[in-house]
C-alpha positions, 0 to 999 in steps of 0.5 A: 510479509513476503507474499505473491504481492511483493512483486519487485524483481519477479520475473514471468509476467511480461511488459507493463502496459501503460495506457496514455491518458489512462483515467482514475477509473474505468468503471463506476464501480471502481469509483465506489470502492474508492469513496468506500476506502475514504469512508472506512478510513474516515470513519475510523473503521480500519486505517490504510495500514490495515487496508493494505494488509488485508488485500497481502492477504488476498488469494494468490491466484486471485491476486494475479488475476484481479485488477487493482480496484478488485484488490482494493475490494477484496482487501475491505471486505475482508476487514469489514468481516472480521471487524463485524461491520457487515455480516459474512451471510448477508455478504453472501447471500448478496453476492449470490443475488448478483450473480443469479442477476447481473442485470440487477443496478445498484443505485446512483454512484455518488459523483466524484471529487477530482483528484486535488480535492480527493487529497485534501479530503484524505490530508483531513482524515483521521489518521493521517501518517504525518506526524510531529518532530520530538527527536534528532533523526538518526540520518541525513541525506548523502548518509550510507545505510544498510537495509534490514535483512527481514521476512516479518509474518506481518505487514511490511513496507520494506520489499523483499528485492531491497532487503540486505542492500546498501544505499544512500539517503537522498531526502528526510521526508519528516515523522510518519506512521510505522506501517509495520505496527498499525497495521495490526493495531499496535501503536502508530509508533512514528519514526523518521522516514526517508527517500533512499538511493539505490544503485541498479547494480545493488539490487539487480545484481550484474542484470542491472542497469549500470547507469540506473537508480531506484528511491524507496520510501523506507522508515528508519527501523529498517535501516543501519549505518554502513 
């Protein structure tokens, strides 16, 4: 859906910062959230389509002034909710508990896999987006397409900046899930998805680097032959 998430060509909010040597995570909490991700995908609780959805949905204020792992946070109590798995007061009132007493800890973070193992942990999880080849794909690399023109109410993982905008199939990642429809529980529906070249001039327009270009990682309903 379009929402203060789809960030891509926005312009108003100043340089990226990038940290050297920035760690997986800068506070304990923030390695929580991540093991409660694993585990609510693990379990089959809500699959990672949902989990992003759920944070699109997040305050745009909030989204704006919130740090990546506090998305994440919001974005799974938001799903633990509405799937009934923690109960809106109860989440309340211990929201209100810490607040009244910050000094208060939580118990013992488990420790943390690095970042090889979190991977094979995730490749083994129930749900995860590759799937098998039973059909000819549509494209193949050096093929020109055109994107969709959409602005679907639901998730999506085709951005706004790239919508309408001819490009160049660069490589054929295999079968995956469709985003689009798991994650509001309407079938896995795995399509073909691809790498696409995109000309900065395309998507930027005469602002664009002349020499520059973009790869998106977009499913084949979003694309037709040019």
């Amino acid at each position: 859906m379009d929402g203060i998430h789809d960030l891509g060509g926005m312009h108003g909010f100043g340089p990226i910062i990038r940290e050297e040597n920035e760690p997986a995570f800068h506070h304990r909490w923030e390695a929580a959230v991540r093991a409660m991700q694993l585990s609510m995908v693990g379990r089959g609780i809500a699959n990672v389509d949902e989990g992003r959805h759920a944070g699109e949905r997040m305050n745009p204020a909030d989204y704006l002034s919130s740090s990546y792992y506090e998305k994440w946070l919001d974005g799974m109590t938001r799903l633990l909710v509405e799937k009934n798995v923690v109960d809106p007061e109860e989440l309340e009132k211990r929201t209100e508990f810490f607040l009244e007493h910050p000094e208060a800890m939580a118990r013992d973070l488990l420790s943390v896999p690095p970042p090889e193992a979190a991977r094979v942990i995730f490749n083994r999880m129930p749900g995860y987006p590759v799937r098998e080849q039973t059909q000819p794909v549509r494209f193949m690399p050096g093929d020109r397409v055109v994107t969709a023109n959409i602005h679907p109410t639901g998730h999506t993982r085709l951005p706004r900046y790239a919508r309408g905008k001819h490009g160049v199939i660069h490589h054929f990642h295999g079968i995956h899930v469709f985003p689009d429809t798991n994650a509001h529980n309407l079938g896995e529906n795995p399509q073909p998805l691809y790498n696409v070249e995109f000309e900065s001039v395309e998507l930027w327009g005469p602002q664009g680097d002349p020499n520059g270009k973009l790869y998106l990682d977009l499913w084949e309903s979003y694309l037709e032959s040019a």
